[in-house]
LODOTI-242585 format. One record per residue (C-alpha): residue in three letters; x, z, y negated. Coordinates in steps of 0.02 Angstrom, whole numbers, plus 32768, in hexadecimal, padded with zeros to 4 digits. Layout:
REM residues N
ALAXZY;...
//
This chain:
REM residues 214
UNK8E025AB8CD8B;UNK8D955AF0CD08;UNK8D015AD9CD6F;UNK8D5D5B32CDFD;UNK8D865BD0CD99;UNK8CD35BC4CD7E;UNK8C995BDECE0E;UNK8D165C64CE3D;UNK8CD55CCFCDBC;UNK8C0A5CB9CDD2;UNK8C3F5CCACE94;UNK8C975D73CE55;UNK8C155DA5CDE6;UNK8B7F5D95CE7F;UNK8C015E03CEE2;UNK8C095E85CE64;UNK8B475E8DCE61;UNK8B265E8CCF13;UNK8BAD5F21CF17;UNK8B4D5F84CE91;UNK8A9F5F70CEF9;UNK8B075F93CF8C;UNK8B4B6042CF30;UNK8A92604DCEF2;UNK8A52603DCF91;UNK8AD460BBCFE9;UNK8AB16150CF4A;UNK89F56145CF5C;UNK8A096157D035;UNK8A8061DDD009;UNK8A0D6229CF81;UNK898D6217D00C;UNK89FD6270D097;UNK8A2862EDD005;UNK89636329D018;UNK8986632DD0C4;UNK8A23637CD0CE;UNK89DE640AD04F;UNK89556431D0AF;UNK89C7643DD154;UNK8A3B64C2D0C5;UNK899D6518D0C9;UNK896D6522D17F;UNK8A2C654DD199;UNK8A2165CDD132;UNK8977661AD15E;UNK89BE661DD228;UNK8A646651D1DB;UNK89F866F5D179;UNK898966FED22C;UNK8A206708D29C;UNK8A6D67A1D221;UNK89BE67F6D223;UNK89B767E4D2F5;UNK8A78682DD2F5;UNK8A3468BED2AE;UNK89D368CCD351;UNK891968DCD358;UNK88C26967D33A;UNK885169BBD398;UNK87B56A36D38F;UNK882A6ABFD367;UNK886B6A77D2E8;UNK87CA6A4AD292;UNK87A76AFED2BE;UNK88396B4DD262;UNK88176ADBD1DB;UNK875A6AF1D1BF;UNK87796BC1D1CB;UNK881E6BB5D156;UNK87D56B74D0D2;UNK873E6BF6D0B8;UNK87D16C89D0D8;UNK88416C52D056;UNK87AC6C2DCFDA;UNK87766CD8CFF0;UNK88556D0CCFDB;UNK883F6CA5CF45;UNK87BD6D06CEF1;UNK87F96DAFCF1B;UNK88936D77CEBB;UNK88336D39CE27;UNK87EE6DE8CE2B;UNK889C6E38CE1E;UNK88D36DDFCD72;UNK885A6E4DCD0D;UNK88356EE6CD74;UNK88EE6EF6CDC1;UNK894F6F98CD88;UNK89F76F76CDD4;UNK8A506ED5CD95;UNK8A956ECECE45;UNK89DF6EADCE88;UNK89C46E35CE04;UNK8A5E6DD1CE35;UNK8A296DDDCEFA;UNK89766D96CECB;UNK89BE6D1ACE4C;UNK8A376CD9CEF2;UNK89A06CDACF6D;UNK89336C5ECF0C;UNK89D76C01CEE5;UNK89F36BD0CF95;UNK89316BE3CFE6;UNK88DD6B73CF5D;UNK89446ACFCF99;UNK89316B10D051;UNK88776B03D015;UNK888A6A4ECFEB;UNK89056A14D066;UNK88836A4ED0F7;UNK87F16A08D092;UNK883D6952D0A2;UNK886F696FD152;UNK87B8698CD197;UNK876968E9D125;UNK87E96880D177;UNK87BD68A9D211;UNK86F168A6D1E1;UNK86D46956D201;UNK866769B6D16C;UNK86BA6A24D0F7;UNK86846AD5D0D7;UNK861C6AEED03B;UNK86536B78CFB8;UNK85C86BF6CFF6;UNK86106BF2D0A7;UNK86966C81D08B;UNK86076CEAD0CA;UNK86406CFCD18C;UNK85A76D20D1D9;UNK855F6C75D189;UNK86046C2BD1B3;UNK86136C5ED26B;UNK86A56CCCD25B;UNK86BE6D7DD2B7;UNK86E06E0FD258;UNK878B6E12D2A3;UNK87C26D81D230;UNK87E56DE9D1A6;UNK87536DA7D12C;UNK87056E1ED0AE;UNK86526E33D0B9;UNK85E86E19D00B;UNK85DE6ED9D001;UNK869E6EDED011;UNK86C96E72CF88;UNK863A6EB6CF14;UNK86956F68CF25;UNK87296F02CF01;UNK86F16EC4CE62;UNK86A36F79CE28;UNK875A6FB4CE17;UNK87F86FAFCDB2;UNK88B16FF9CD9A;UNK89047066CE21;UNK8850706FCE91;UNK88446FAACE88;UNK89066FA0CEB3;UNK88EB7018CF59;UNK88256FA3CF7F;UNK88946F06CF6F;UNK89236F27CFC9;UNK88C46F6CD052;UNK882F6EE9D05E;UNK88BC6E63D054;UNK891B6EA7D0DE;UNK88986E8ED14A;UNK886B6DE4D103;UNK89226DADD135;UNK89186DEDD1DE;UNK887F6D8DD20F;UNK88D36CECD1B3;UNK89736D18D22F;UNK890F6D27D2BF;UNK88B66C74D298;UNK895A6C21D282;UNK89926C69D325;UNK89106C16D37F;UNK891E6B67D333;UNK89D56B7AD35A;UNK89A96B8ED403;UNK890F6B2ED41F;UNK89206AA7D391;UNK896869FED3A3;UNK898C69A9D2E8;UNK8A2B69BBD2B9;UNK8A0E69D9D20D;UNK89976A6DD220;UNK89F86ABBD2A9;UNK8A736AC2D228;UNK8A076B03D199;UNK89E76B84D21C;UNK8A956BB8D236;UNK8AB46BB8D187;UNK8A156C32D16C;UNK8A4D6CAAD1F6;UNK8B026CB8D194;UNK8AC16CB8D0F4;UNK8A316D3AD106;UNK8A856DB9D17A;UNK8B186DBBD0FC;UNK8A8D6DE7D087;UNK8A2C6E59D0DB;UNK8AEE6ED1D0EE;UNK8AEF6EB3D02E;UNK8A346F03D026;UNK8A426F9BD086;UNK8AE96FD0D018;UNK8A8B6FC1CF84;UNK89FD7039CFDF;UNK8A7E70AFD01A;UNK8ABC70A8CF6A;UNK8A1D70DECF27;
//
C-alpha cells in the first residue's frame, strides 16, 4: 500500500512538472506572439492614423499653393503687428494687432506641418518679399519700402499706415482663401480657408471704423 501511495505521488509529482514546462512552454509562445501581436498594434495603428489622414482627402497643387503663399502673408501680418505694440497710438489698434498674431502665428505652424508631410519645401523667413516669392501685387503683400515707412512712424499717423496697409493685406489673404476653397481639395485647409475668409473680413469692417473714426 505503502509502496502504492508511492508511486501515486512521484506519478503526481512528474505531472505537476510536465504541467509547469507545459505553462512554460505556452508563456514564452505567447511572450513570442506578444512581439508579434505588438507589432501588428503598431501596423494597426499606423493604417488606422493613414486611413484618418486619407479621410481628410488629398490635397492637391492648390493646396500646396495656398499653403506655400499663406505662410509668407501671415509672416509679413505677423510683423506688422509686432510693429503696433510700441508704435501704436490707439489701444484699439493694439488690441487688433495683438488678435492678428494670436490667430496667424498657429495658422503659420499648422500650414508649415502640412507641406513637410506631404514633402513639399517650406518657405524660408526672407520669402515675405513677393516678387522673390512669386506673388502678384494683388495679394495684398507690402513691399520692403512699405513696411520701412511703416516702421518710421508712431501714434495717430502709425494707427491710420496700419489700418490701411492691413486692410489691404486682409483682402489679398481673402482672395487666397477663396481660391483654395474653390480649387483646393484637403479638407483641413479648405477649412482653414473658410475660417480665414470669416475671420479676416470681420476684421477688415472692424479696421475701416477705426479709420473713419480717425
Amino acid at each position: 500500500m505503502n509502496s502504492t501511495r508511492s508511486l501515486f505521488r512521484r506519478g503526481a509529482a512528474m505531472a505537476a512538472v510536465c504541467a509547469a514546462f507545459v505553462a512554460l512552454a505556452a508563456c514564452g509562445s505567447t511572450d513570442h506572439d506578444g512581439h508579434r501581436s505588438t507589432s501588428a498594434s503598431a501596423s494597426a495603428t499606423a493604417s488606422a492614423s493613414a486611413s484618418a489622414s486619407a479621410s481628410q482627402g488629398e490635397h492637391n497643387a492648390a493646396d500646396v499653393a495656398f499653403a506655400q503663399g499663406m505662410i509668407p502673408h501671415h509672416r509679413q501680418a505677423v510683423e506688422m503687428a509686432d510693429l503696433a505694440s510700441g508704435r501704436a497710438g490707439s489701444g484699439q489698434v493694439k488690441k487688433l494687432a495683438a488678435d492678428i498674431k494670436k490667430a496667424q502665428d498657429p495658422e503659420i505652424r499648422t500650414l508649415s506641418a502640412w507641406l513637410t508631410s506631404w514633402g513639399e519645401s517650406v518657405p524660408s523667413q526672407d520669402a515675405m518679399d513677393h516678387s522673390t516669392h512669386g506673388m502678384d501685387a494683388m495679394d495684398g503683400m507690402m513691399t520692403g519700402h512699405d513696411m520701412a515707412e511703416l516702421e518710421k512712424t508712431s501714434g495717430t499717423a502709425f494707427d491710420t499706415a496700419f489700418l490701411q496697409m492691413m486692410i489691404k493685406h486682409h483682402k489679398g489673404a481673402v482672395k487666397m482663401a477663396k481660391t483654395e476653397k474653390t480649387d483646393g481639395a484637403y479638407a483641413p485647409a479648405t477649412k482653414m480657408a473658410d475660417q480665414i475668409i470669416t475671420s479676416q473680413s470681420e476684421e477688415i469692417n472692424t479696421m475701416n471704423e477705426l479709420l473713419n473714426k480717425s
